[in-house]
Biotite code that builds the C-alpha atoms (Angstrom):
import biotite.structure as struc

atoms = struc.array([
    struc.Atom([-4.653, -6.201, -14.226], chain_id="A", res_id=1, res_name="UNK", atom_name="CA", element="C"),
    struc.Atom([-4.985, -6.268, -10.721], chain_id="A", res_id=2, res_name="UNK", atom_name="CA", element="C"),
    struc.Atom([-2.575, -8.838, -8.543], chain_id="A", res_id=3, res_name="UNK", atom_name="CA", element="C"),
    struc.Atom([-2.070, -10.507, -5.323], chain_id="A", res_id=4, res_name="UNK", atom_name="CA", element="C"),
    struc.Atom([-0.350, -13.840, -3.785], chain_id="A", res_id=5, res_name="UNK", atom_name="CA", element="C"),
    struc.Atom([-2.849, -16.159, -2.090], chain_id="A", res_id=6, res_name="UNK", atom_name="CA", element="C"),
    struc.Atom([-2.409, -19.434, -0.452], chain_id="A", res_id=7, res_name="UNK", atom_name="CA", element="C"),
    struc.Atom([-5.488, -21.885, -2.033], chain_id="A", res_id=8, res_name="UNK", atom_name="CA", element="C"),
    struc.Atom([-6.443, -24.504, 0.672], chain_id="A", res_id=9, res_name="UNK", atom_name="CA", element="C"),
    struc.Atom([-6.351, -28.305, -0.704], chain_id="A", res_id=10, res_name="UNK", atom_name="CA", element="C"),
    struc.Atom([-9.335, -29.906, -2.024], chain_id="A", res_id=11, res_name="UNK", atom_name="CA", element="C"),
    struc.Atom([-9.995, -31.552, 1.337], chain_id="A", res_id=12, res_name="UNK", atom_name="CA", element="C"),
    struc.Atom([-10.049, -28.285, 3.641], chain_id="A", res_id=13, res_name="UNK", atom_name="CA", element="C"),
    struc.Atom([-12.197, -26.464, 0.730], chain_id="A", res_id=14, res_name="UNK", atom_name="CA", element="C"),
    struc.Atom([-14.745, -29.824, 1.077], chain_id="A", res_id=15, res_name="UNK", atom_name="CA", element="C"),
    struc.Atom([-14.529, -29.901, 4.971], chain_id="A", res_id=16, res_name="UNK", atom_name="CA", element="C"),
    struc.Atom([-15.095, -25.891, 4.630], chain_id="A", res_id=17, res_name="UNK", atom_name="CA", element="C"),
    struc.Atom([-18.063, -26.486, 1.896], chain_id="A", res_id=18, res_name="UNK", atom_name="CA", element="C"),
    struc.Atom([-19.782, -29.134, 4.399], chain_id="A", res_id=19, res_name="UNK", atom_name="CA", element="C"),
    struc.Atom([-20.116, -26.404, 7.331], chain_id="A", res_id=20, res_name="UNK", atom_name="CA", element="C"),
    struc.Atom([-21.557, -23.599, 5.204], chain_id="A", res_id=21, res_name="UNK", atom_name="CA", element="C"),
    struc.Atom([-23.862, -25.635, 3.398], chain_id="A", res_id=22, res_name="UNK", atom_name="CA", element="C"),
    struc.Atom([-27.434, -24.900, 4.181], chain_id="A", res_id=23, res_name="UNK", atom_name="CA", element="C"),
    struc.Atom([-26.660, -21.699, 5.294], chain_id="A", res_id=24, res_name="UNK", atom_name="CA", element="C"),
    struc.Atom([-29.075, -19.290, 3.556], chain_id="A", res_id=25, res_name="UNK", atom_name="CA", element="C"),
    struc.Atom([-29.368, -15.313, 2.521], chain_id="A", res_id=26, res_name="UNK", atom_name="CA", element="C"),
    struc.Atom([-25.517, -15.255, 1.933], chain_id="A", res_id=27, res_name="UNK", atom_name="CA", element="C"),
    struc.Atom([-24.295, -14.259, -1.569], chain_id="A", res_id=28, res_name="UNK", atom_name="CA", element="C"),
    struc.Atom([-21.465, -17.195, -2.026], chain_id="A", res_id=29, res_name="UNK", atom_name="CA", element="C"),
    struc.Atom([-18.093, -16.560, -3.398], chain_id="A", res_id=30, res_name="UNK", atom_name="CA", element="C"),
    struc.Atom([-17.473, -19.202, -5.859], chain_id="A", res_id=31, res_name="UNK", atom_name="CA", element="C"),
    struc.Atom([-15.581, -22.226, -4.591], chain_id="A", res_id=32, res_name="UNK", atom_name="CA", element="C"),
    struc.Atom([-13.145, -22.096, -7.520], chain_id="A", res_id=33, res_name="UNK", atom_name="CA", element="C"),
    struc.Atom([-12.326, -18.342, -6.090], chain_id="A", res_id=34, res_name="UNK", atom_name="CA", element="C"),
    struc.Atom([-11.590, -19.451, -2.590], chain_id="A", res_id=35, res_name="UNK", atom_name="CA", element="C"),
    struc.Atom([-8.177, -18.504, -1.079], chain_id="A", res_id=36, res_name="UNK", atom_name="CA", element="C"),
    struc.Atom([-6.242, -16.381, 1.300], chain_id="A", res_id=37, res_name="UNK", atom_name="CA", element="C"),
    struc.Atom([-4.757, -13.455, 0.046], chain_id="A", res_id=38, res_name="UNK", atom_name="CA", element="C"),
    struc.Atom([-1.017, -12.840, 1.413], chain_id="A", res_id=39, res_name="UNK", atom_name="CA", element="C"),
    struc.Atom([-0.313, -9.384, -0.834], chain_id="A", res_id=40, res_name="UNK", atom_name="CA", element="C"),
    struc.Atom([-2.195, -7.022, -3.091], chain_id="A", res_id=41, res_name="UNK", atom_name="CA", element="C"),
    struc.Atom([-0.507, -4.914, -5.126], chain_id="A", res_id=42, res_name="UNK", atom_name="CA", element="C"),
    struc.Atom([-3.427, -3.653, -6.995], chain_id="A", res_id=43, res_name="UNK", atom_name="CA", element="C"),
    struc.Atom([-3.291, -2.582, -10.790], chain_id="A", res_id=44, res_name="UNK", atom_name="CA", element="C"),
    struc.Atom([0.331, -3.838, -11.801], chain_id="A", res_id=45, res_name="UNK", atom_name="CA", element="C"),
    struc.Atom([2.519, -5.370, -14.181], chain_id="A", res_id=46, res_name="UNK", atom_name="CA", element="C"),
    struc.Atom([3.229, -8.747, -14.304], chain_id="A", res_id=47, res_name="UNK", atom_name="CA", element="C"),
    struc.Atom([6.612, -8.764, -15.724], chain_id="A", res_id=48, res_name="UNK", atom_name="CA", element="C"),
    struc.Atom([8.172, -6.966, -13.003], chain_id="A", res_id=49, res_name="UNK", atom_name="CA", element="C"),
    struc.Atom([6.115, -8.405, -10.183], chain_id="A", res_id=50, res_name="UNK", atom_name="CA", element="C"),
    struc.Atom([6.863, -11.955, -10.616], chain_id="A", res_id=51, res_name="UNK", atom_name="CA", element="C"),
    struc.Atom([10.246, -11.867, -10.032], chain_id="A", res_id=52, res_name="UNK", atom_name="CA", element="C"),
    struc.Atom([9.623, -9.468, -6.889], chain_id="A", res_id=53, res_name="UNK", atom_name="CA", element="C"),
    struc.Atom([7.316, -12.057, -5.246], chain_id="A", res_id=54, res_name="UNK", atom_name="CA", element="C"),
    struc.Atom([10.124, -15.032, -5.885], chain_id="A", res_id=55, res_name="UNK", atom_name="CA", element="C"),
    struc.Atom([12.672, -12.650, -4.471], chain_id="A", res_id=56, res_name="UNK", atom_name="CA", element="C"),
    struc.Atom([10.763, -11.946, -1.589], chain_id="A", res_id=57, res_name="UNK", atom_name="CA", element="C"),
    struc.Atom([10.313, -15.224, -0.583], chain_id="A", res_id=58, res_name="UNK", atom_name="CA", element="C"),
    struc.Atom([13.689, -16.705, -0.980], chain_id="A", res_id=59, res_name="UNK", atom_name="CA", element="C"),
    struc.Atom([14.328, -18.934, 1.916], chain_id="A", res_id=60, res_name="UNK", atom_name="CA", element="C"),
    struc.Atom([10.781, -18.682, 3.991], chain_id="A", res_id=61, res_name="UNK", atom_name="CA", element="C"),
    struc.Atom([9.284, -21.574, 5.414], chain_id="A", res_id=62, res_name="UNK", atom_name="CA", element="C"),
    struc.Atom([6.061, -23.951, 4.357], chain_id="A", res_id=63, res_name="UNK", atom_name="CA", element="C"),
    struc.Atom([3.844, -22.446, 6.846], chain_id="A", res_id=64, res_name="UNK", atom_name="CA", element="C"),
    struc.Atom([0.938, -24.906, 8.646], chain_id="A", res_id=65, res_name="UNK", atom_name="CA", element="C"),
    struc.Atom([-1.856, -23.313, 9.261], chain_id="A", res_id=66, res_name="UNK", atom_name="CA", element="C"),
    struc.Atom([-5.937, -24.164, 9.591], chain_id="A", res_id=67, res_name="UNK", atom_name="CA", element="C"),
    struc.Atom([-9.295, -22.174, 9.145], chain_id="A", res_id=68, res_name="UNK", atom_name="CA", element="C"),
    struc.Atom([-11.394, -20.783, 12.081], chain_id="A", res_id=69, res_name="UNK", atom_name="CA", element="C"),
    struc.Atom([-14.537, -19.212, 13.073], chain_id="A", res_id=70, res_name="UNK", atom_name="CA", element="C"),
    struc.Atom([-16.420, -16.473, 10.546], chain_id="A", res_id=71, res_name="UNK", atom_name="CA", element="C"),
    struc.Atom([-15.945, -12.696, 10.811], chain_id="A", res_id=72, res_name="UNK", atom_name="CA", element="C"),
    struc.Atom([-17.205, -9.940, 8.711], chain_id="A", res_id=73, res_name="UNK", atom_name="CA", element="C"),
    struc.Atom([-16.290, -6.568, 7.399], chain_id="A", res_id=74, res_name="UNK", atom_name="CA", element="C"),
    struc.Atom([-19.446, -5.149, 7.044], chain_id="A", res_id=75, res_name="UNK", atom_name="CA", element="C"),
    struc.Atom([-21.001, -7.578, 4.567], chain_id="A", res_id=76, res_name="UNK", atom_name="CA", element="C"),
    struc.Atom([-17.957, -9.024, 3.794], chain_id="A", res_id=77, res_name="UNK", atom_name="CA", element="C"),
    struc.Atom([-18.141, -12.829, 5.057], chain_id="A", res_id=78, res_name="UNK", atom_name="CA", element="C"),
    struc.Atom([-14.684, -14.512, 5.864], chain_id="A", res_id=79, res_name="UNK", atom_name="CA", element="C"),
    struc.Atom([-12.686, -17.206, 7.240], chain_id="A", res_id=80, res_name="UNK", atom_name="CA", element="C"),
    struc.Atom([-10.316, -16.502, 9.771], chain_id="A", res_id=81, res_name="UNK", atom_name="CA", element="C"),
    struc.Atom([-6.972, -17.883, 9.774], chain_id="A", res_id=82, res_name="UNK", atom_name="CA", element="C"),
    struc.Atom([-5.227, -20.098, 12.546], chain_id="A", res_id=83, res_name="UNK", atom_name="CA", element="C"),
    struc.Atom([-1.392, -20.071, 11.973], chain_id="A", res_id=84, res_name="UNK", atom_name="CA", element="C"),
    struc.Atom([0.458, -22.985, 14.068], chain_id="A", res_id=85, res_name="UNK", atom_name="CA", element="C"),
    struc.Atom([3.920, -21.478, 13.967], chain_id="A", res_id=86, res_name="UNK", atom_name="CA", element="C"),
    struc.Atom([5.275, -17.877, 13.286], chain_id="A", res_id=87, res_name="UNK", atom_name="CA", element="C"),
    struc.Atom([6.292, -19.025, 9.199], chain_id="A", res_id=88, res_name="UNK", atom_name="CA", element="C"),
    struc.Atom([2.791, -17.734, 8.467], chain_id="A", res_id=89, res_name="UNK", atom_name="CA", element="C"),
    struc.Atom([3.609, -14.212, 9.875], chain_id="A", res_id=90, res_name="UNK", atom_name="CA", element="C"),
    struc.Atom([6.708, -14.209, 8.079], chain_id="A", res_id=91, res_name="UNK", atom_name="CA", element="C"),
    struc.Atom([5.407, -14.967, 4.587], chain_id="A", res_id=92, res_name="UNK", atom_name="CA", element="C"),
    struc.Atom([2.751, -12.733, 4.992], chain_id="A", res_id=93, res_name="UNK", atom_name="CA", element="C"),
    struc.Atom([4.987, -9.914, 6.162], chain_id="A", res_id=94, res_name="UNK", atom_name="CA", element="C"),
    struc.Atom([7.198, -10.595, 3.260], chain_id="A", res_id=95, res_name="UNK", atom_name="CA", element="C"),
    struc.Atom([4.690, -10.394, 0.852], chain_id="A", res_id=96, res_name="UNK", atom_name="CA", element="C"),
    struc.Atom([2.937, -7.287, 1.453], chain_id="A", res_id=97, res_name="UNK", atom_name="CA", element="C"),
    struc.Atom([3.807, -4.315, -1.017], chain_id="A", res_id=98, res_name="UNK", atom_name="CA", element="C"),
    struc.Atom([2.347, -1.661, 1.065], chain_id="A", res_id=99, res_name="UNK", atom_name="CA", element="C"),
    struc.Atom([0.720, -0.925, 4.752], chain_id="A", res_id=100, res_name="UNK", atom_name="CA", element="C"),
    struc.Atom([-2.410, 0.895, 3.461], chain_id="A", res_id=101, res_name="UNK", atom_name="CA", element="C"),
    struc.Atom([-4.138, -1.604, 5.949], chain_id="A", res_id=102, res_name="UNK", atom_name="CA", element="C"),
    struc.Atom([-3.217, -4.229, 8.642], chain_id="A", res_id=103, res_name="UNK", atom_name="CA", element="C"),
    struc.Atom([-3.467, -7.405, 7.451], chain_id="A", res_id=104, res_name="UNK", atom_name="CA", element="C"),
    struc.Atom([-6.122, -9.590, 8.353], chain_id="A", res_id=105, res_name="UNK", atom_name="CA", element="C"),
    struc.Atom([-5.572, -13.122, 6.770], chain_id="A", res_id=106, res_name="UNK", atom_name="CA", element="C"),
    struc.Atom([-8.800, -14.510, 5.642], chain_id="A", res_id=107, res_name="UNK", atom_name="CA", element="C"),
    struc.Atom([-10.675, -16.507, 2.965], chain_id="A", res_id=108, res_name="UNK", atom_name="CA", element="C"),
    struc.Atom([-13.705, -14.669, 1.571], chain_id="A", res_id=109, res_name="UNK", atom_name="CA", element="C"),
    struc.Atom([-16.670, -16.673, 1.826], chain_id="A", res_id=110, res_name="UNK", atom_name="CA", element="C"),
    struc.Atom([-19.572, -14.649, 0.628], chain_id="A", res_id=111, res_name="UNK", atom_name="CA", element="C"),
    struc.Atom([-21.710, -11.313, 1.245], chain_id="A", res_id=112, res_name="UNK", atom_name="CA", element="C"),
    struc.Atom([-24.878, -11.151, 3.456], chain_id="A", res_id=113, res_name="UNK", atom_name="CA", element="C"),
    struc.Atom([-25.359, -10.543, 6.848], chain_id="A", res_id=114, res_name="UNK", atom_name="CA", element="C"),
    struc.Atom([-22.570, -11.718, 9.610], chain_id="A", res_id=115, res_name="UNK", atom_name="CA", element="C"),
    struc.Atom([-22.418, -15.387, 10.396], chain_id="A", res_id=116, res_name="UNK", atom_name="CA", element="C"),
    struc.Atom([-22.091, -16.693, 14.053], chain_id="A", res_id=117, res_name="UNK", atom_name="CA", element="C"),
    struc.Atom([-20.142, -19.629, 12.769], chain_id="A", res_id=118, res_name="UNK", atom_name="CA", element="C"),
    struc.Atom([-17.344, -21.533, 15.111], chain_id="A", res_id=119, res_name="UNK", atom_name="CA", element="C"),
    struc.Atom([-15.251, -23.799, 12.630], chain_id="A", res_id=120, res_name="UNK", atom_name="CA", element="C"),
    struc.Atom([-11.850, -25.315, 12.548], chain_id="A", res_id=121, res_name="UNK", atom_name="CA", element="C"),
    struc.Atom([-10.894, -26.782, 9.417], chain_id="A", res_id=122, res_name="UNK", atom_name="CA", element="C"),
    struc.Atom([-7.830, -29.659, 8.900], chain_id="A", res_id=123, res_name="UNK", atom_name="CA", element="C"),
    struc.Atom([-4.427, -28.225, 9.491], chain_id="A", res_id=124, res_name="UNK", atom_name="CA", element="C"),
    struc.Atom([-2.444, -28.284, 6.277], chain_id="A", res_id=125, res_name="UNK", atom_name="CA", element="C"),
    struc.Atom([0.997, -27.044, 5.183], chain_id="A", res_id=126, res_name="UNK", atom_name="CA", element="C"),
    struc.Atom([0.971, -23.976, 2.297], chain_id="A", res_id=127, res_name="UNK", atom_name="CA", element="C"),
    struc.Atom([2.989, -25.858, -0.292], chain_id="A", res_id=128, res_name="UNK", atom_name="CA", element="C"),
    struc.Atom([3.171, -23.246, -2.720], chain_id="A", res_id=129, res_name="UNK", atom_name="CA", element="C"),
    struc.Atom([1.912, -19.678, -3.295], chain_id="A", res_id=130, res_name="UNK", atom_name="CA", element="C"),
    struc.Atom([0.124, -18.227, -6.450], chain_id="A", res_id=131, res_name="UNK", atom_name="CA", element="C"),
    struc.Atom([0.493, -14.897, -8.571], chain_id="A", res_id=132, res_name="UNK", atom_name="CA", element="C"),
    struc.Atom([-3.449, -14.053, -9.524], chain_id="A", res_id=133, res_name="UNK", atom_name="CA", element="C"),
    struc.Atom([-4.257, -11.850, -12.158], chain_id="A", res_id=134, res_name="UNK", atom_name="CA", element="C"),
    struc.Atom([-7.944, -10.567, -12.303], chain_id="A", res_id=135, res_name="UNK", atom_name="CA", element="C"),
    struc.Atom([-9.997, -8.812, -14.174], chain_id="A", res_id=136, res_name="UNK", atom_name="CA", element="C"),
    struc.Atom([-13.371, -8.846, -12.940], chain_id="A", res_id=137, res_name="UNK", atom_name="CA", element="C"),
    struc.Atom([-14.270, -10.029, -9.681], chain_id="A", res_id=138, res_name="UNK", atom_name="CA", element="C"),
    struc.Atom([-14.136, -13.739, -8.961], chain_id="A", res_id=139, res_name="UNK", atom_name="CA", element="C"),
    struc.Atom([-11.966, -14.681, -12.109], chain_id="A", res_id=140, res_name="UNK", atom_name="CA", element="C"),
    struc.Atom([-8.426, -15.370, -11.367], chain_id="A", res_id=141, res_name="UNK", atom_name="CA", element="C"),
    struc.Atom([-5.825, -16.331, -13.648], chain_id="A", res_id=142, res_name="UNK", atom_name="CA", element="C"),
    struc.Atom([-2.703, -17.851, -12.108], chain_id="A", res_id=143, res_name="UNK", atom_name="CA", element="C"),
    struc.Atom([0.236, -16.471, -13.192], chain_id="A", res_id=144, res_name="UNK", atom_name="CA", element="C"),
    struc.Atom([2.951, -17.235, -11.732], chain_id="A", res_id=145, res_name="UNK", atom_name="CA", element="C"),
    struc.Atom([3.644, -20.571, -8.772], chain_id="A", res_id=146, res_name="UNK", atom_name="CA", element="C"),
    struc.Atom([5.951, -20.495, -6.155], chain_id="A", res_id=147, res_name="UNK", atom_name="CA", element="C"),
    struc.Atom([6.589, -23.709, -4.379], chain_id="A", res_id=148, res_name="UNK", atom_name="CA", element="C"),
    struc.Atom([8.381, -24.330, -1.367], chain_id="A", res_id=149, res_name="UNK", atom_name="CA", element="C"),
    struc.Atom([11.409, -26.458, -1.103], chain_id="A", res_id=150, res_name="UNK", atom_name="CA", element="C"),
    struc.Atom([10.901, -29.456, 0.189], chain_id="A", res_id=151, res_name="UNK", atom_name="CA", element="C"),
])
């Protein structure tokens, strides 16, 4: 099973996001239910041992705040960008990565198609708790694991 830790906005940012990208044509939409911003893949992995690496790893970090912004692309890749309003964002994101096969580029996939010239800003909110997803096939996560913040 592959795994990662994402951030999934609150039902409010994915509406406010929703709102802007609807009536946009020729783009191949990621399902809503799929949105979310990955923080670290660790590819084909176990579980069992992973879990307890990811609450480890994030012992004492902050609640980031953070926002969406403008589209970008990788090839036909269609994202979200990510604003972060204070460094916590940096920090859980370094602490979550397993491996530096590629910078990291925090982003919510939005779709496939053609790059969109799209300026956005979506409602600040505060990451209250990051996921463990399991998938199996593209699109269909299964949460396993939650880490919330203290308050």
């Amino acid at each position: 099973m592959r795994l990662f830790t994402a951030a999934i906005p609150p039902p409010a940012v994915l509406d406010h996001l929703a709102n802007a990208l609807d009536g946009i044509d020729n783009v191949d939409w990621v399902p809503r239910s799929s949105w979310h911003i990955t923080l670290g893949y660790y590819g084909d992995d176990d579980p069992e041992t992973r879990v307890p690496w990811v609450r480890d790893q994030a012992k004492g970090l902050v609640a980031p705040t953070i926002s969406l912004t403008d589209a970008g692309n990788f090839g036909h890749t269609l994202w979200m960008g990510v604003s972060a309003v204070d460094s916590s964002f940096t920090a859980l994101g370094q602490a979550l990565r397993w491996n530096d096969r590629h910078d990291w580029h925090p982003h919510l996939t939005i779709g496939h198609g053609e790059p969109l010239e799209l300026a956005y800003s979506s409602p600040q909110w505060t990451i209250d708790e990051v996921v463990l997803l399991g998938a199996e096939q593209r699109y269909e996560y299964t949460v396993l694991d939650r880490l919330r913040f203290a308050a």
